[in-house]
C-alpha positions in Angstrom: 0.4 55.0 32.5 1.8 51.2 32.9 3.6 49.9 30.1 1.4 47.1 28.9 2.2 44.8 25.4 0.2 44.4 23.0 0.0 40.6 23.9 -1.7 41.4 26.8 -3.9 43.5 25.6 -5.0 40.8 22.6 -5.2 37.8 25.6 -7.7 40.5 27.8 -9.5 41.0 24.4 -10.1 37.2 24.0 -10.9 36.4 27.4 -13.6 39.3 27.7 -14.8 39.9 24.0 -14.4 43.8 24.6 -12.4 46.1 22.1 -8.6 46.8 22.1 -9.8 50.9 23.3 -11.6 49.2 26.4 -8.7 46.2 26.7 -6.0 49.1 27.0 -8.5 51.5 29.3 -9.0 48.3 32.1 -5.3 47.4 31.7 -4.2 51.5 32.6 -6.8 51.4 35.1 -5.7 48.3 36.8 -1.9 49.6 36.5 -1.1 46.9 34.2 -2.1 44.3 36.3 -3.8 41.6 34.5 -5.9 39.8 36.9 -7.5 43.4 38.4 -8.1 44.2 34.8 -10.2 40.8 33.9 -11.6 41.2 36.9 -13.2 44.4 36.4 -13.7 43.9 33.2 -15.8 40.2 34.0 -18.0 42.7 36.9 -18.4 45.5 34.0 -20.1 43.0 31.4 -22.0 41.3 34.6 -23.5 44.9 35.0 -23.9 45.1 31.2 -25.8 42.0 31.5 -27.6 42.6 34.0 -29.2 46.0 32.4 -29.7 43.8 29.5 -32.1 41.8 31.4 -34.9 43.6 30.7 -35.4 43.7 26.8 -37.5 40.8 25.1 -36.3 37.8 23.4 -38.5 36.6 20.2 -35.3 35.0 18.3 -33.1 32.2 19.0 -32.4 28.3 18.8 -34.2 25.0 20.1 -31.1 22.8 20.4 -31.2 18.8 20.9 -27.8 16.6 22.3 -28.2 12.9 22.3 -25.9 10.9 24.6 -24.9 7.6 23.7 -28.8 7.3 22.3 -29.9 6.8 26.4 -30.3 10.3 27.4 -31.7 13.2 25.5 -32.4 16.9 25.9 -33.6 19.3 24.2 -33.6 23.3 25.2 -35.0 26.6 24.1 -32.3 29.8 24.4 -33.9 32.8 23.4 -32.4 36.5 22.0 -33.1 39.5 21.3 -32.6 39.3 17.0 -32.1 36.1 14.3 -28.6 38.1 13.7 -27.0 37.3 16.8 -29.3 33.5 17.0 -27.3 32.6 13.6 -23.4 33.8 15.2 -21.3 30.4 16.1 -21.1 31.4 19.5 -24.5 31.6 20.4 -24.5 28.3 19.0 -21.8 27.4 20.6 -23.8 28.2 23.8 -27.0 26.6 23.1 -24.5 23.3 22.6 -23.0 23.7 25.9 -26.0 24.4 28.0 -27.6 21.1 25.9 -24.0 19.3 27.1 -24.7 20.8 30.7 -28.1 19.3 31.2 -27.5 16.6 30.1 -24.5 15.5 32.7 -25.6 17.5 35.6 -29.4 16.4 35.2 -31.2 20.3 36.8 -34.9 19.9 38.2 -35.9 23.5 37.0 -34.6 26.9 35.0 -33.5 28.1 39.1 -31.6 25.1 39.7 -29.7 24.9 35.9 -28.7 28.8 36.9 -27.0 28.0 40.3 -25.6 24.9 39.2 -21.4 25.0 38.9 -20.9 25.3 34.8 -20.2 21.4 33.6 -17.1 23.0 31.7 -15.8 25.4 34.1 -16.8 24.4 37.7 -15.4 27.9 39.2 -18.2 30.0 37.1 -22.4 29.3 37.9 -24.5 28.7 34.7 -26.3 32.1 35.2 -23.1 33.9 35.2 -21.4 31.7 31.8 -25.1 32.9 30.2 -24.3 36.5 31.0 -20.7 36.6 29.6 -22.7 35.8 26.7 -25.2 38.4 27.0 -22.4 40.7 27.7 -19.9 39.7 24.7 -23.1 39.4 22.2 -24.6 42.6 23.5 -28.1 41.1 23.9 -30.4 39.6 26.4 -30.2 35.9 26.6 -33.0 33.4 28.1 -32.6 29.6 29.0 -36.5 29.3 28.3 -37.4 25.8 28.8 -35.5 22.4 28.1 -36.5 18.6 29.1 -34.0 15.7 29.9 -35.2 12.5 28.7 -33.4 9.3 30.1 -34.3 5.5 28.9 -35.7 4.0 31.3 -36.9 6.3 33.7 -40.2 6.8 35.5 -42.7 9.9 34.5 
């Protein structure tokens, strides 16, 4: 067993959202090496998500963001329960995908997924939605959002 400080095991918690039992397990099973640990412990709640994917979502937020008054957007994210829809991160993420849309301007649902996260360019949309799914524990949906600019053509 590697000798690992509490420290560390509090900064994996915050990075991954997972509990100090499964902080401490991915830390021992990475020998105390922190990178190997986040990264197994980003691919676990991927995986997590990803099984996730199937259960419906009738709950969640319409956010709106307003830029300067010239460009608008407004956006559906869908869960699984009102519980989890009320939690300041999910709101936190309805925000941020609002913010993303409205700077990096996506055609469709596809293209918002793929596109490089407006916040953090080395993580994809898709996958900064599941580390959602996967701290919050439920299934997630971008379901539709529209990006008004003044001035533009229909």
């Amino acid at each position: 067993m590697a000798d690992i400080s509490i420290e560390t095991i509090r900064r994996l918690r915050e990075l991954t959202g997972v509990g100090i039992t499964d902080a401490k397990k991915a830390l021992n099973s990475a020998g105390g090496d922190f990178d190997k640990a986040l990264a197994a412990m980003r691919a676990q709640g991927l995986t997590k998500a990803e099984k996730r994917a199937e259960l419906e979502t009738r709950s969640g937020l319409i956010g709106a963001y307003s830029h300067d008054g010239r460009i608008g957007v407004v956006v559906e994210v869908n869960c699984e329960t009102d519980f989890v829809a009320k939690t300041d991160e999910f709101k936190e993420l309805v925000k941020d995908i609002c913010l993303h849309i409205c700077s990096m301007n996506p055609k469709d649902q596809k293209e918002l997924l793929e596109q490089p996260f407006c916040k953090d360019p080395s993580t994809t949309v898709g996958n900064y939605v599941k580390g959602h799914i996967a701290k919050l524990d439920e299934n997630i949906i971008i379901r539709r959002f529209s990006r008004l600019e003044l001035g533009e053509k229909n």
